[in-house]
C-alpha positions in Angstrom: 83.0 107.7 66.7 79.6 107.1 67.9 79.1 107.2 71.7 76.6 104.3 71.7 78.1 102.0 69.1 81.6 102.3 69.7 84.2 99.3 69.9 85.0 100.0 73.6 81.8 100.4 74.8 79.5 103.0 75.6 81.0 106.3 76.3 81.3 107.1 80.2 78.8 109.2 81.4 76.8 108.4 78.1 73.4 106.3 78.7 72.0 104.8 75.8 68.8 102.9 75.4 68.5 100.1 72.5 65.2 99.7 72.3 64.1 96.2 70.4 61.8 97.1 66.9 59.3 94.5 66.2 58.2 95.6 63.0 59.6 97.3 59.8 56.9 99.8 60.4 59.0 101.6 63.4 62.3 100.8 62.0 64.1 102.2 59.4 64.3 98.6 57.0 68.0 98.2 57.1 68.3 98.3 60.9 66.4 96.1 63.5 67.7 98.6 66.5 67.6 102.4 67.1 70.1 103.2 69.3 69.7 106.8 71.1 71.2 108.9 73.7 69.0 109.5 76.5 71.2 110.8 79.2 74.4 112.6 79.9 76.2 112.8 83.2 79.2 114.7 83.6 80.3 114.9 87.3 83.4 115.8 88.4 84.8 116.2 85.2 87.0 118.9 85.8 84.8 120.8 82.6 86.6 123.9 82.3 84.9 127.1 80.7 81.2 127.9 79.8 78.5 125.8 79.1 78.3 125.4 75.1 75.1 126.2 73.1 75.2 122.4 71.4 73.4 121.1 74.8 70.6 123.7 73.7 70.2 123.2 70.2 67.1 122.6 68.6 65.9 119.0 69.2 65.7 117.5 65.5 69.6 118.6 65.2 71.2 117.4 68.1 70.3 114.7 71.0 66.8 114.1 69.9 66.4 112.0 72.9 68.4 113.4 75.7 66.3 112.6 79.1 68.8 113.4 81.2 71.7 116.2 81.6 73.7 116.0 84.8 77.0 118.6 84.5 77.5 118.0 88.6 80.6 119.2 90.9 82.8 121.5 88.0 84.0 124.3 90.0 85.7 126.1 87.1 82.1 125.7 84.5 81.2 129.0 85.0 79.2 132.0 82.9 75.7 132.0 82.0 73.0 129.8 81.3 72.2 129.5 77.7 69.5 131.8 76.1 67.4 128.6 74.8 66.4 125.3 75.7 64.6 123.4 72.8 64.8 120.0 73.7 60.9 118.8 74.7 62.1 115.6 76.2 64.0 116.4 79.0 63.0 115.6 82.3 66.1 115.6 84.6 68.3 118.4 84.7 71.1 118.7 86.9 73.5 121.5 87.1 74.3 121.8 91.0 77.3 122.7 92.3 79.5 124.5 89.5 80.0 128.0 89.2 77.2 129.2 87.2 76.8 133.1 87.5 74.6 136.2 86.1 70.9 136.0 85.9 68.7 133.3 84.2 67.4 134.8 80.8 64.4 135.7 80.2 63.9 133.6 77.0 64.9 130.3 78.1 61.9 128.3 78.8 61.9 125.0 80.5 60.0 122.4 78.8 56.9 121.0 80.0 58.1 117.4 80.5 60.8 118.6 83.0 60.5 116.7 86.7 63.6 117.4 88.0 65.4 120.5 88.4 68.6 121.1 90.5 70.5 124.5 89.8 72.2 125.0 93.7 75.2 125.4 94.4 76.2 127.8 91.9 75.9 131.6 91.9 73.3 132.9 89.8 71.8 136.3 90.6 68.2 138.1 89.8 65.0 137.5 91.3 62.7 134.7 90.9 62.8 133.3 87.2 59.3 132.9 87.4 58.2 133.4 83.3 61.2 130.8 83.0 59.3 127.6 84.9 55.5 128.3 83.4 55.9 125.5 81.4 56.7 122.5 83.8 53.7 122.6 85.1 52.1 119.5 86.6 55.4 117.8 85.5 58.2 119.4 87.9 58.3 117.3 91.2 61.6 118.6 92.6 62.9 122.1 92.3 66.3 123.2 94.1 67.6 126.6 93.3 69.5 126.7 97.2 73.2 127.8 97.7 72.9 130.8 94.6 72.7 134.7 95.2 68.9 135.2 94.0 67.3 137.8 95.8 64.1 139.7 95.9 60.4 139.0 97.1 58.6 135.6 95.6 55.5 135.6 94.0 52.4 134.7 95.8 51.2 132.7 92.9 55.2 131.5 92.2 53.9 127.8 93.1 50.6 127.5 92.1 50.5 125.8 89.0 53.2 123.1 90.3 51.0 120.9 92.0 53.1 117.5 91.8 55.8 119.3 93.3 57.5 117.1 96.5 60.5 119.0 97.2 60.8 122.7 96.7 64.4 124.0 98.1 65.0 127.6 98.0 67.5 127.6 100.8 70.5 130.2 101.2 69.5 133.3 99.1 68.5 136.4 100.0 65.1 135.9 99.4 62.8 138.4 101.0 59.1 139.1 102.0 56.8 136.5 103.0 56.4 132.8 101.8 54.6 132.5 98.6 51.8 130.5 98.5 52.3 126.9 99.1 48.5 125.6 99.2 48.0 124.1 96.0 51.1 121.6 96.4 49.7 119.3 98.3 52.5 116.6 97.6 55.1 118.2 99.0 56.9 116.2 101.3 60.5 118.5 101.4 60.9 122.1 102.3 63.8 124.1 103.0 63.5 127.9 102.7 66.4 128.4 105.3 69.0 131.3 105.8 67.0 134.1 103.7 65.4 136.9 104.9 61.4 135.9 105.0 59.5 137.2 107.5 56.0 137.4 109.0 54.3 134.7 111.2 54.8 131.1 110.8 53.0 129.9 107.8 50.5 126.8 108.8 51.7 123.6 107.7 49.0 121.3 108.7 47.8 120.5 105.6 50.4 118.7 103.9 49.3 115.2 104.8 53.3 114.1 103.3 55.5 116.6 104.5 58.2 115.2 106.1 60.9 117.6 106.6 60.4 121.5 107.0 63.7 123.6 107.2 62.4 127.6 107.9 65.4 128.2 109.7 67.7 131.5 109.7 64.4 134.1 108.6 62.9 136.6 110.5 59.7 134.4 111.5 57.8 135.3 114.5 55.0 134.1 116.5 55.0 131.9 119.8 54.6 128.1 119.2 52.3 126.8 121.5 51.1 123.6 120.5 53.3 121.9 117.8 50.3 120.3 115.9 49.2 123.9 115.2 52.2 124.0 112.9 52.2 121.3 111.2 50.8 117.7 110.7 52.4 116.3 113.6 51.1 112.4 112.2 53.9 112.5 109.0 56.3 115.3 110.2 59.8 114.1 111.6 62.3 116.9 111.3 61.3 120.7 111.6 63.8 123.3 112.2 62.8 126.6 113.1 66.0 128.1 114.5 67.3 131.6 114.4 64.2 133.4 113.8 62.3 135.8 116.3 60.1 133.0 118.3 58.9 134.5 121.1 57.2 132.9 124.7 57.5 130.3 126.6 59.1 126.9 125.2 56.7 124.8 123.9 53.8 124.6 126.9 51.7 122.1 125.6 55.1 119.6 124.6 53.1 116.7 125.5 53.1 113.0 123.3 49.9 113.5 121.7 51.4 117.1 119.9 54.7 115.3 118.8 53.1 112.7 116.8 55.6 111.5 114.8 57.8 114.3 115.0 61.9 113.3 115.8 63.5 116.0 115.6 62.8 119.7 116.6 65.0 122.6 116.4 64.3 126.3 117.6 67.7 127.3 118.7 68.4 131.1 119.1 64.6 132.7 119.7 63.7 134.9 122.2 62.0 132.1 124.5 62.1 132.3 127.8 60.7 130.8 130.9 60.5 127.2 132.3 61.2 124.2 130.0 59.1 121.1 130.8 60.8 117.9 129.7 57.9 115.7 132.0 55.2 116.1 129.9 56.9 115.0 126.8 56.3 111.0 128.9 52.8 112.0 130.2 49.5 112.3 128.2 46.6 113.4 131.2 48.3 113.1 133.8 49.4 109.4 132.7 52.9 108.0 132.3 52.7 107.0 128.3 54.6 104.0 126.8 58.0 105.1 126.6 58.6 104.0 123.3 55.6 105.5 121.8 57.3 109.3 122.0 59.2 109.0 119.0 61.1 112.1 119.8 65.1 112.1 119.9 66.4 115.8 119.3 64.6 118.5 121.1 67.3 121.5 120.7 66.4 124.9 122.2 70.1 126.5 122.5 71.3 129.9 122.9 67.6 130.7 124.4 66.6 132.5 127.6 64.8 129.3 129.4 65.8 130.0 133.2 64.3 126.5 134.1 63.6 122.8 134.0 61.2 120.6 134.9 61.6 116.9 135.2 60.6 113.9 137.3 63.3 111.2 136.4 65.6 111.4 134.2 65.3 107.6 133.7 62.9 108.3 131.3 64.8 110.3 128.6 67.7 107.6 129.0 66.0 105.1 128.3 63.6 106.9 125.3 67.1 108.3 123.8 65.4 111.6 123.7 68.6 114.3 123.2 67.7 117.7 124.8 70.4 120.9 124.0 70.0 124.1 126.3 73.6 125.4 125.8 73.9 129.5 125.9 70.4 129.4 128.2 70.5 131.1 131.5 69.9 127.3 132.8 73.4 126.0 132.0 75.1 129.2 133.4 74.9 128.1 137.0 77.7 126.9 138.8 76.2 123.7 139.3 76.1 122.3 136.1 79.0 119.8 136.2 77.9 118.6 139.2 73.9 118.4 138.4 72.9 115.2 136.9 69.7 116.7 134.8 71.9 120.1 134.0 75.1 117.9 133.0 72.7 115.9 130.4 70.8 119.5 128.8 73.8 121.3 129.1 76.9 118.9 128.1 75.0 115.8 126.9 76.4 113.9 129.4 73.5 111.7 130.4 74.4 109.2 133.0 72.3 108.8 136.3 73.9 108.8 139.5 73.4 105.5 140.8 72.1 106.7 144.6 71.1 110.2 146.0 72.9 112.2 147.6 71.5 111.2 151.6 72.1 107.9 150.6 75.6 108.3 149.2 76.5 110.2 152.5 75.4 107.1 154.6 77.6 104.8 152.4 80.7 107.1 152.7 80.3 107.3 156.4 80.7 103.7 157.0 83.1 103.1 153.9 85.2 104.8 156.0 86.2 102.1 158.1 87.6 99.8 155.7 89.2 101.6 152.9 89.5 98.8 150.6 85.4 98.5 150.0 85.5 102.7 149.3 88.3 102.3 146.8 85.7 99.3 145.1 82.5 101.4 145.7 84.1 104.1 144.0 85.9 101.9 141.1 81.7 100.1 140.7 80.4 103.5 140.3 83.2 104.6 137.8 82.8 101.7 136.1 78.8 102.2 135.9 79.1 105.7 134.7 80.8 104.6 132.0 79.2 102.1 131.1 76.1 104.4 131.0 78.0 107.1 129.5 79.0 104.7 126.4 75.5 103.2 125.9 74.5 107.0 125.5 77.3 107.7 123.3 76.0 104.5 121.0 72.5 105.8 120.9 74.2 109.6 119.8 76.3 107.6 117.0 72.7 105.9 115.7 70.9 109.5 116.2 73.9 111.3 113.8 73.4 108.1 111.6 69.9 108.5 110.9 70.4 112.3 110.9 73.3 111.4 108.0 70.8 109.3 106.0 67.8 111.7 106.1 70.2 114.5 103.5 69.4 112.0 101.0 66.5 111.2 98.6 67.4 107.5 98.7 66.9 106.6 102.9 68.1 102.3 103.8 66.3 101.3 106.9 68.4 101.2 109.9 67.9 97.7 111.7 68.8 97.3 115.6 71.5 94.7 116.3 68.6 93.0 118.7 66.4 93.0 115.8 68.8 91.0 113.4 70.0 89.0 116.2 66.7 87.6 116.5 65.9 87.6 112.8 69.2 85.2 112.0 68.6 83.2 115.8 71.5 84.7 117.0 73.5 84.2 114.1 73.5 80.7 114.9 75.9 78.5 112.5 72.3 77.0 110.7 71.5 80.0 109.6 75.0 80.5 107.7 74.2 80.8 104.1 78.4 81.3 103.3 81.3 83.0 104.1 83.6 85.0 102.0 86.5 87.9 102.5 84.4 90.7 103.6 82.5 88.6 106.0 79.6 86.1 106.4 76.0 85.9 105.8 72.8 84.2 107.6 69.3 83.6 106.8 67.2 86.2 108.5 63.6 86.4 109.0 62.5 89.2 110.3 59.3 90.2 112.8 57.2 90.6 110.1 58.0 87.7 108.7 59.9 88.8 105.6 63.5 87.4 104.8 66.6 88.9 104.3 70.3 88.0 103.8 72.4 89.9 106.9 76.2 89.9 106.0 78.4 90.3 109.2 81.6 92.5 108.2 84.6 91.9 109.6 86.1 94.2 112.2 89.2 94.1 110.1 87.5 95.1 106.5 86.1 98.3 108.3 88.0 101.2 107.1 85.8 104.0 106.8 84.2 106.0 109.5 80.7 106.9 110.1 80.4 109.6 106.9 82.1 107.8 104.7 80.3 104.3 105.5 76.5 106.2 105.4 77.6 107.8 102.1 78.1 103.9 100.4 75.0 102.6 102.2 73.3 105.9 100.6 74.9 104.5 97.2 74.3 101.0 97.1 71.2 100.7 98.3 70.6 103.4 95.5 71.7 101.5 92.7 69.0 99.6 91.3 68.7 96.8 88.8 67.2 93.6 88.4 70.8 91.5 88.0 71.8 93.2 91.4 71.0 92.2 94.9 69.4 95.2 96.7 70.8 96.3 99.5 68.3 97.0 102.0 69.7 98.9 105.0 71.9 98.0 107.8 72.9 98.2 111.2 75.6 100.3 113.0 77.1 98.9 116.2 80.0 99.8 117.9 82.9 98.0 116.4 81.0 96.1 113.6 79.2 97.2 110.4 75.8 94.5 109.3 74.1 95.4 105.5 70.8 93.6 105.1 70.0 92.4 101.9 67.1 91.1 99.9 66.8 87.4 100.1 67.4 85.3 97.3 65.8 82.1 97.3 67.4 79.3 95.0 71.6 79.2 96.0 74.0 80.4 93.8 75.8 79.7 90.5 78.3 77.6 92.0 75.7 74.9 94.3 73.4 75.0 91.2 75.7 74.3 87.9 79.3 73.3 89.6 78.6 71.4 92.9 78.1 68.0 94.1 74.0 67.9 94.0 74.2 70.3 90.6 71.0 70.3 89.0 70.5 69.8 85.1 70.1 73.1 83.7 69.0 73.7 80.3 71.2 75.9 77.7 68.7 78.8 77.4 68.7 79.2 81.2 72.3 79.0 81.3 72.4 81.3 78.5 69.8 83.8 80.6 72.5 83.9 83.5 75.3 84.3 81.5 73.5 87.7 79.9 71.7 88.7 83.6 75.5 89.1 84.6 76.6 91.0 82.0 73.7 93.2 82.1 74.5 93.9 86.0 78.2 94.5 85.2 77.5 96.7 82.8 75.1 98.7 84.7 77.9 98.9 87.7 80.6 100.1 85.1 79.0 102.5 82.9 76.0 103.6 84.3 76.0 103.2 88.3 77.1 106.8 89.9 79.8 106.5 91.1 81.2 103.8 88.8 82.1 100.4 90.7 84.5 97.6 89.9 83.1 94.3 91.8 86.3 93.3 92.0 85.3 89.2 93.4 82.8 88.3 90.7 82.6 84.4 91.2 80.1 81.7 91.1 79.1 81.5 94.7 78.1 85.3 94.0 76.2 85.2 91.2 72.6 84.2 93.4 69.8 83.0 91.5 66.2 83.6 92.2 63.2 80.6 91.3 63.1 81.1 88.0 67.4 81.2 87.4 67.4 84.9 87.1 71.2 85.6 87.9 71.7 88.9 90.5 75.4 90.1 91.5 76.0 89.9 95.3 78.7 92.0 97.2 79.3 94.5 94.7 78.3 97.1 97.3 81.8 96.3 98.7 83.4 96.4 95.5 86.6 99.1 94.8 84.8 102.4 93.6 86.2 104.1 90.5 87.9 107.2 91.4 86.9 110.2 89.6 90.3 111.3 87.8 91.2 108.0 86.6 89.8 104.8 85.1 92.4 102.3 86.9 94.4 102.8 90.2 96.8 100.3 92.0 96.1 98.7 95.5 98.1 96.8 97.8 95.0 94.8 98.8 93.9 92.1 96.3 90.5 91.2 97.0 88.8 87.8 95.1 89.0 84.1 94.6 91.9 82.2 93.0 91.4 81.5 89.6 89.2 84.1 88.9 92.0 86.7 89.3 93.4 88.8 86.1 96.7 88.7 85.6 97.6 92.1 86.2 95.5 92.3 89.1 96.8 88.9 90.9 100.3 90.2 90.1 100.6 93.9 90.2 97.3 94.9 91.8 96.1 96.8 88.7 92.9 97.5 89.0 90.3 98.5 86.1 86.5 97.3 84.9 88.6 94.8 82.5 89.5 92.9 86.2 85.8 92.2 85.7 85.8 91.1 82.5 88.4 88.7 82.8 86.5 87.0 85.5 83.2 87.3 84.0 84.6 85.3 81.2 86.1 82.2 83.9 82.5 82.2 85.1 81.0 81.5 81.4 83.2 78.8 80.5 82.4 77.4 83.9 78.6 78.0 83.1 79.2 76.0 79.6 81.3 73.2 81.0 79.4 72.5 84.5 82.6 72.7 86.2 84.6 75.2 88.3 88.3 76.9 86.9 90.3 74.5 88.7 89.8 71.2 89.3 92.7 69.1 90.3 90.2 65.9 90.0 90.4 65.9 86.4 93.6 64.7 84.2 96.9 67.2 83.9 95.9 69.2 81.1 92.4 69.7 82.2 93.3 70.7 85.6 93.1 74.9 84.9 90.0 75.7 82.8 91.3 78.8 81.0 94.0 77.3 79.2 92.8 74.4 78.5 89.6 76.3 76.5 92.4 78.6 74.7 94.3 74.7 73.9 90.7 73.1 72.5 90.1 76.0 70.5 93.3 76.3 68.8 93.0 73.0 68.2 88.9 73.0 66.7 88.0 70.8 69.8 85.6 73.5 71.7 82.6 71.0 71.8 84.9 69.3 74.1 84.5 72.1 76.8 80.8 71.1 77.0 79.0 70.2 79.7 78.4 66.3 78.8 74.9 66.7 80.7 73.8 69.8 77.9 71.9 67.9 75.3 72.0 70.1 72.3 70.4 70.6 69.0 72.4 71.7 65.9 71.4 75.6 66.7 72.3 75.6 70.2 75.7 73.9 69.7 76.7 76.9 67.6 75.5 79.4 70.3 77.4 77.1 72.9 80.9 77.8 70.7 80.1 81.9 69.9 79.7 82.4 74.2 82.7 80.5 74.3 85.0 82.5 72.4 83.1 85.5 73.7 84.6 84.0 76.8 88.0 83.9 75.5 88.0 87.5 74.2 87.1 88.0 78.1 90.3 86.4 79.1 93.2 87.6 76.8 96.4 88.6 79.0 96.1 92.1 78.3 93.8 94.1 80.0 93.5 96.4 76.8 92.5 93.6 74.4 89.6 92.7 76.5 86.1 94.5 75.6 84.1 96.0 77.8 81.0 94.8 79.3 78.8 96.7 76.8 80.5 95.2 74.3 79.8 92.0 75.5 76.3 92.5 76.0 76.2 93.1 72.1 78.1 90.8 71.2 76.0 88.1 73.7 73.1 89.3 71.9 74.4 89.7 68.2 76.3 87.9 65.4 76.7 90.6 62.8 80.6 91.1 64.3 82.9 89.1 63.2 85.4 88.5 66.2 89.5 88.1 66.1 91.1 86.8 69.4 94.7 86.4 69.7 96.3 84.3 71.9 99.5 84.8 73.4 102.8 83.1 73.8 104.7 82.3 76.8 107.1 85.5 75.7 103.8 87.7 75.7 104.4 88.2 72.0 101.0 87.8 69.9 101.0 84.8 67.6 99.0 85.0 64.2 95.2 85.7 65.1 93.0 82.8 65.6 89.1 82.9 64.4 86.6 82.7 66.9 83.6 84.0 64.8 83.1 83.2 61.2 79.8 85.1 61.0 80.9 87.1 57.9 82.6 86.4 54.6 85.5 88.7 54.6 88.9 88.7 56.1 89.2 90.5 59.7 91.4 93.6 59.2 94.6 93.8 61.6 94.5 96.4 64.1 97.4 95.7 66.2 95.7 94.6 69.6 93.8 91.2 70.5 90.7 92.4 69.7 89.4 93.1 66.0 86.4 93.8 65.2 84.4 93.6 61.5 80.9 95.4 61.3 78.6 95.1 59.0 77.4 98.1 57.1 74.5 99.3 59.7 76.7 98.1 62.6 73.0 97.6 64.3 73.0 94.7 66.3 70.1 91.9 65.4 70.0 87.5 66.7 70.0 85.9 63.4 72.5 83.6 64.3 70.8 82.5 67.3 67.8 79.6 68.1 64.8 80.3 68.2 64.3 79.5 71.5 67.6 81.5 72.8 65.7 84.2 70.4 63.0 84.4 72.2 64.6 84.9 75.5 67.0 87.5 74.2 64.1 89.5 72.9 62.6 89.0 76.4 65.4 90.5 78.5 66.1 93.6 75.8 62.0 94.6 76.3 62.6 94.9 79.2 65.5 97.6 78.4 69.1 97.4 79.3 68.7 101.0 80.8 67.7 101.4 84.2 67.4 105.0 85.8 68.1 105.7 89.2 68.9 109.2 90.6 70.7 109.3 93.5 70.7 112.7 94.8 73.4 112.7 97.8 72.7 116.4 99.0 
């Protein structure tokens, strides 16, 4: 069985590209497609063993094409890396987080056309492979060997000839000596070298005009760190961490706004600094009080110290910047005043709430609350009330710190939006601005400061069942997954007690206002056509190729948006069911999606698999064809439900009936019309096992070289003789058993012989532009 060509579908975990021949001259004669293998992700596949020599074979005898290898999260893959690596086209390879052991061999030679590399997370020994990475020269962007047991002092010159490297991550080894020589990589924007044993002073980072995150803690760094901009480029840095080293002198002296820059956080936790910490300069820039907002700093962490001081002026300041400042374990929080300090209660506990009055005042208004002890129990019940109130508001802004902190572990980063910013942007969320409402919540129009638009969808309180990890992890996800029949997912907005996602904005209504409501519009059959493909093409992409897999779970017309030019994109599959990695179905007590959309199995026993979406995506094509939606209790008895009434007309040779009377259709396009349909109707057979999968149905949308048996079921559920939906070949179907059989020609390669020319031409359009779109997601 081939894993590309197969009659359920391409295999999980396999990507396959199909690119489109245009002339015999790249084609062998008797095919019009090549179909390769281009990537192969494994994760969480419970692989048990060692990693076989076929994934290293020479390239002309196995996986010519392979792009990609991701063998991610298999705890009991273990022994040795293979001796050879011939294949010259690979440029992902992904092996973190398995239990990979002994020493990388001396022979195996990465190839040049290798960008990404990931080997953490396992436990191979030895010292730097440095003869092994020679070869991905110029090509290797992002190198991760972290989490492993190497050991041993780096190379100067290890780096050197990498100079399109952007993240180098060494982390958690037992690396020794000093830094090798980072100089020539001037892309770099990610660098973690934490808990090994380098030493030496801190290495000047100025000079990387994109680093953005620097991680040298747990080393044996020294040095004092006087000005922060002597470190590093203070205008694109926002996280450094230089904790647990041997830092010496007093605690940052020149900590003013012009030597943050853009820095946001800043971590030098058990040093040896000492002296006086002054947090008042951070707000002043000569002597001036600078624009609060302008010090972009929100974590400045300097526990387990020896700073014996603070200076301050107001603490109003910090609360309203947001700024987070840790001194625990510093002679400062070991005084017996620090529950009752505001300023030591904030650096030492994080409790940062102001005391309304001082303390002479407060004094005064206890000596004369003492006469009437109903307004002391209110003055005391106000200022309760305040501190909470304060207390909370800080809390929020510690939740939107850990949230940003949560997003910045990943490659892909959403923009977090403030709750005043998208109130604004949608007028707050005034009814007018309601583009529609659905199960998970509704969506507005938004347009935001800058003038761009976005789609903000409102969750429901009672939809929100994950906590903070779990909801940045799907964010992290979704707005990962990338294709151009999905609406992106921009970012979103965390606020206490409610979940917003902002999306792209998608400017021409949906599937359902355009082709099925009152003021439909006449829409020709090659657009209609386009939209029934764009969907299958974005369902296929969620079920086979998305990581993790997702099930959409509510695929409809009113979510199926179209752009200008009636290009189809999926909306709210980034609250669809996730597949779970042991199994390909599950059951839930919580049926999400429309009524008459629903699959049997689903609607009655909450079975849930990718066919749910297949059944559905077939509804929605036979209410593309027809121009009307699945029920419709305006229409005569028998035509009230659209699904059985198409299985009635074509049992009966009547399909052109199903028609939308305002399609006006020449000879060719009526026989496209009929093959969707009864592509349709494969979609909706009763059992979820007889239906194809989406990447069959994006074959068989683009071919007619299968000849196609649906059966259609009794009222017992018994399967009555077959019934003929494609009569594209001249031989008799051959039984199988199921409601699905399929007859191949001899090169089972797809070609759009039985199509128009014009439907052709826009097939041929959407396949150059590759079903295959690659998006690594690196949640680390």
């Amino acid at each position: 069985m081939k894993p590309c060509e197969s009659d359920i579908g391409y295999w999980r975990g396999v990507t396959c590209l199909r690119p489109f021949c245009a002339s015999e001259t790249t084609c062998n004669k008797s095919l019009t497609y090549q179909v390769k293998v281009i990537g192969l992700s494994l994760s969480n596949a419970s692989l048990v063993g060692t990693l076989p020599d076929v994934f290293w074979l020479p390239e002309e005898t196995y996986l010519p094409s392979l792009s990609h290898l991701e063998l991610i999260g298999n705890p009991n893959l273990t022994g040795p890396l293979p001796t050879t690596l011939n294949n010259s086209w690979l440029y992902v390879l992904d092996l973190h987080d398995n239990a990979f052991n002994g020493t990388i061999p001396n022979d195996l030679l990465f190839p040049r056309t290798l960008q990404y590399l990931d080997l953490s997370g396992n436990q191979i020994t030895g010292g730097y492979p440095l003869e092994q990475f020679r070869k991905p020269q110029n090509s290797l962007q992002s190198f991760n060997i972290g989490r492993n047991k190497f050991s041993g002092v780096i190379r100067t010159d290890a780096f050197q000839n990498k100079t399109k490297l952007q993240k180098i991550d060494i982390s958690h080894n037992n690396f020794t000596g000093q830094l090798p020589d980072l100089s020539k990589n001037t892309e770099l924007r990610y660098l973690d070298v934490a808990e090994n044993q380098f030493e030496g002073p801190l290495p000047n980072l100025t000079a990387f005009a994109s680093l953005r995150y620097v991680n040298l803690g747990g080393n044996h760094f020294t040095g004092t760190l006087t000005n922060l901009s002597d470190f590093i480029n203070v205008s694109v840095t926002t996280t450094v961490n230089v904790s647990n080293n041997a830092l010496s002198g007093p605690p940052l002296p020149n900590l003013k706004a012009s030597d943050l820059g853009h820095v946001k956080e800043l971590y030098l936790d058990s040093n040896g600094i000492t002296g006086t910490l002054d947090v008042a300069q951070i707000f002043r820039e000569s002597q001036a009080v600078v624009n609060i907002s302008a010090v972009k700093l929100r974590v400045l962490s300097l526990m387990h110290n020896n700073i014996s001081d603070v200076k301050y002026e107001t603490q109003n300041m910090w609360n309203q910047n947001g700024l987070v400042v840790r001194l625990q374990g510093n002679p400062y929080c070991l005084s017996k005043d620090v529950n009752t300090s505001d300023a030591k209660r904030c650096f030492c506990n994080q409790l940062c709430y102001i005391t309304p009055v001082n303390r002479a005042e407060r004094r005064k208004i206890i000596t004369i609350s003492v006469t009437s002890s109903t307004v002391a129990v209110a003055l005391i019940v106000l200022v309760a009330v305040g501190a909470i109130l304060l207390r909370n508001r800080r809390y929020r802004r510690y939740l939107l710190l850990q949230f940003q902190q949560k997003f910045d572990e990943f490659d892909v980063k959403p923009t977090i939006y403030s709750y005043n910013e998208l109130k604004a942007a949608t007028r707050d969320f005034h009814e007018e601005n309601k583009l529609g409402q659905g199960g998970y919540g509704a969506v507005y129009k938004g347009v935001l400061a800058n003038g761009n638009m976005v789609a903000v969808k409102q969750l429901y309180v009672k939809t929100l069942q994950t906590g903070l990890d779990e909801f940045s992890n799907e964010v992290v996800l979704i707005t990962g997954m990338k294709h151009r029949n999905l609406v992106n997912l921009k970012g979103c907005c965390l606020r206490e007690g409610s979940r917003i996602l902002v999306y792209e904005y998608v400017d021409n209504y949906d599937v359902a206002r355009v082709l099925l409501g009152p003021q439909r519009q006449v829409v020709s059959w090659p657009s209609r056509l386009r939209i029934c493909l764009g969907v299958a093409h974005g369902l296929h992409y969620l079920h086979a190729l998305a990581q993790p897999r997702v099930i959409h779970r509510d695929i409809k017309a009113s979510n199926i948006l179209l752009d200008k030019n009636l290009e189809p994109k999926v909306a709210d599959f980034g609250l669809a069911l996730l597949f779970p990695d042991e199994e390909s179905h599950l059951m839930t007590v919580h049926v999400a999606g429309t009524k008459g959309y629903l699959a049997p199995e689903y609607a009655t026993l909450g079975q849930v698999s990718d066919k749910v979406d297949v059944y559905s995506f077939g509804v929605l094509c036979l209410e593309i064809i027809s121009g009307r939606r699945n029920i419709d209790e305006s229409l005569p008895q028998e035509q009230v439900y659209l699904t059985p009434w198409a299985w009635s007309l074509n049992e009966s040779n009547k399909l052109i009936e199903l028609v939308d009377p305002t399609l006006h259709l020449n000879d060719d396009e009526m026989e496209d019309v009929q093959r969707v349909i009864k592509i349709a109707l494969l979609c909706i057979q009763m059992a979820s096992e007889k239906r194809p999968t989406m990447a069959r149905i994006v074959s068989m949308l683009q071919s007619d070289t299968q000849s196609v048996v649906a059966v259609l079921p009794d009222a017992q559920g018994e399967v009555q003789p077959y019934h003929t939906i494609f009569a594209g070949l001249n031989r008799p179907p051959q039984e199988s058993g199921s409601g699905l059989t399929t007859v191949t020609e001899e090169s089972e390669i797809s070609s759009m012989d039985g199509f128009s020319s014009e439907s052709q031409h826009i097939l041929r359009e959407l396949n150059n532009r590759s079903d295959v779109e690659l998006v690594g997601i690196r949640a680390r």
